[in-house]
N, C-alpha and C positions, 0 to 999 in steps of 0.2 A: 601391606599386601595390596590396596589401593593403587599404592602407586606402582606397584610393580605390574599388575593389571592394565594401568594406561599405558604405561611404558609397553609392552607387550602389546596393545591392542595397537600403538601407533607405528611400532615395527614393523607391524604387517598387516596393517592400513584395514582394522577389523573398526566394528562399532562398537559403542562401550553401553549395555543398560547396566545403572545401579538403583537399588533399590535402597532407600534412606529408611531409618529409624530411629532415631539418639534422641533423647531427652536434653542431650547437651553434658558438656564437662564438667567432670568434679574438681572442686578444688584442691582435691587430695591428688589429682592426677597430675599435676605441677603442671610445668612449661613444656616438658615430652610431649603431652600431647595437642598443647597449641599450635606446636610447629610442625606434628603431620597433617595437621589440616591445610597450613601453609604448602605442606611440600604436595599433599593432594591436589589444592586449587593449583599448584604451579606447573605440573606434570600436566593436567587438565586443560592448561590455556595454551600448552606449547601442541598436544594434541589435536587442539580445533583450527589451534593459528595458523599449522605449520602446514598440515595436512588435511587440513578443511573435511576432517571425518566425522559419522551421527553420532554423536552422545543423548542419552535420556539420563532424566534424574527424577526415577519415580520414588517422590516425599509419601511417605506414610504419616498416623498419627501415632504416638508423638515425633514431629521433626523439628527440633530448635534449637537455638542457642549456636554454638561453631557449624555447625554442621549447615545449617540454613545458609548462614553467612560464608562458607564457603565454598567447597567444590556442592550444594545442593543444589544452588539456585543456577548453577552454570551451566546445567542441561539446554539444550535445543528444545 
């Protein structure tokens, strides 16, 4: 839903706020959800690259683990 979000925000050149909160992944949650975090941050760098539009990434407590590491810390 992320990434349909940036996709959508860079189609028509909106700004994206997310508000973060994740404790981080379980390992019961397998590799599924390793690689939406990949396809998050990738969605995310084609957004700022392409179309040099404002992202925020406002981190709550707790924010770590995948989520820090990737689309969190990519805010402007």
């Amino acid at each position: 839903k992320i990434t349909r979000l940036v996709e959508y925000a860079t189609n028509r050149s909106l700004p994206v706020v997310i508000v973060c909160a994740s404790g981080g992944a379980r390992m019961q949650e397998g590799s599924l959800s390793l690689m939406q975090m990949a396809k998050i941050s990738s969605a995310s760098y084609n957004y700022q690259s392409d179309k040099k539009l404002f992202y925020v990434s406002i981190l709550t407590s707790p924010t770590t683990g995948g989520v820090t590491a990737s689309f969190g810390m990519l805010g402007d």
